[in-house]
N, C-alpha and C positions, 0 to 999 in steps of 0.2 A: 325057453326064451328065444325070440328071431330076433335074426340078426338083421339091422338094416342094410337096403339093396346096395351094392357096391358098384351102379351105375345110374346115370340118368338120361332116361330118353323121353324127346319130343316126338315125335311120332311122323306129327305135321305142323312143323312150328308155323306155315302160312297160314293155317283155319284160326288162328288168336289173334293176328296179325291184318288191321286196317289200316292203308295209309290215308294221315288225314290231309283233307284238301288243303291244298298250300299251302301244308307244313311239315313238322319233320318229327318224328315218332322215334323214342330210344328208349330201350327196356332191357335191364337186365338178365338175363336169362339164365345163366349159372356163374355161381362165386365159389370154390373153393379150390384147394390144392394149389395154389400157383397160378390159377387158372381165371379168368375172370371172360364170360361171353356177353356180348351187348348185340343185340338186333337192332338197324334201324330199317324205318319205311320213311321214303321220300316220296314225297309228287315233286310232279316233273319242275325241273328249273330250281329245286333245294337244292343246296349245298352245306358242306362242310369246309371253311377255311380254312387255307393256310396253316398248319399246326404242326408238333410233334409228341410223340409219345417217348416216355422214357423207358418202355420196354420193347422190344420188340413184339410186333402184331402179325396177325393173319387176317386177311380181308376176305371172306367166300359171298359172291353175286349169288344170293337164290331167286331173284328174281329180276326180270327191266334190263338197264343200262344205263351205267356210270360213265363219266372221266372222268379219270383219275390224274393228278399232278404227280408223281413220284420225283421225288428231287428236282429235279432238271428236265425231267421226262415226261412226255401227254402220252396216252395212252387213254383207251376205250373199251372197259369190258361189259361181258352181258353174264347171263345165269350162265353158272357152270364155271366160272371163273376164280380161281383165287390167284391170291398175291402175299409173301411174306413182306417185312419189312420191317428190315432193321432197326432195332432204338433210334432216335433221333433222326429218323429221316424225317425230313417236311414233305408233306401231304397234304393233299387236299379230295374233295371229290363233288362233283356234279351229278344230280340226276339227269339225265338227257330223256328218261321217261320216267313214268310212277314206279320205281325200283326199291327189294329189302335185299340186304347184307346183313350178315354177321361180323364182326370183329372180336378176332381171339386175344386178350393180351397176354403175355406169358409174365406173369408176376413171377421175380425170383429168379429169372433168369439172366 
């Protein structure tokens, strides 16, 4: 009997990955353990409002350039970027170009 894999990998999560024209793209990408991964793709001038998650998140840029609101804070990143964030922080984010992120939320934590 095999056992199934006790990992999952995307390889090249951007070759799945269209962003549509002027709008805004969110797919789940893995659910289990605590763990839950959402991709999104923006064209440029998308956002995400003002919000907050009740877990703590991970935001990694794979591609473009965001602003990001963190609390009280503006800040601007591009690929290559991550950012933790605490539950209940307010957040927001702007595409400033056609940009994909992941966000980690850590369920159960």
């Amino acid at each position: 009997m095999t056992q199934p894999p006790s990992f999952t990998l995307f390889p090249h999560i951007l070759d799945d990955i269209e962003i549509p024209k002027d709008g805004t793209l969110s797919r789940v990408l893995f659910k289990g353990d605590g763990v839950r991964v959402v991709v999104f793709a923006f064209d440029e001038g998308q956002e995400l409002t003002d919000h907050t998650a009740a877990v703590p998140a991970i935001l990694q840029v794979v591609q473009g350039r965001l602003g990001l609101m963190l609390g009280e804070e503006s800040v601007e990143v591009s690929a290559d970027s991550w950012v933790y964030m605490e539950a209940n922080l307010n957040h927001a984010v702007v595409a400033l170009e056609p940009s994909v992120m992941l966000l980690t939320l850590q369920r159960g934590a």
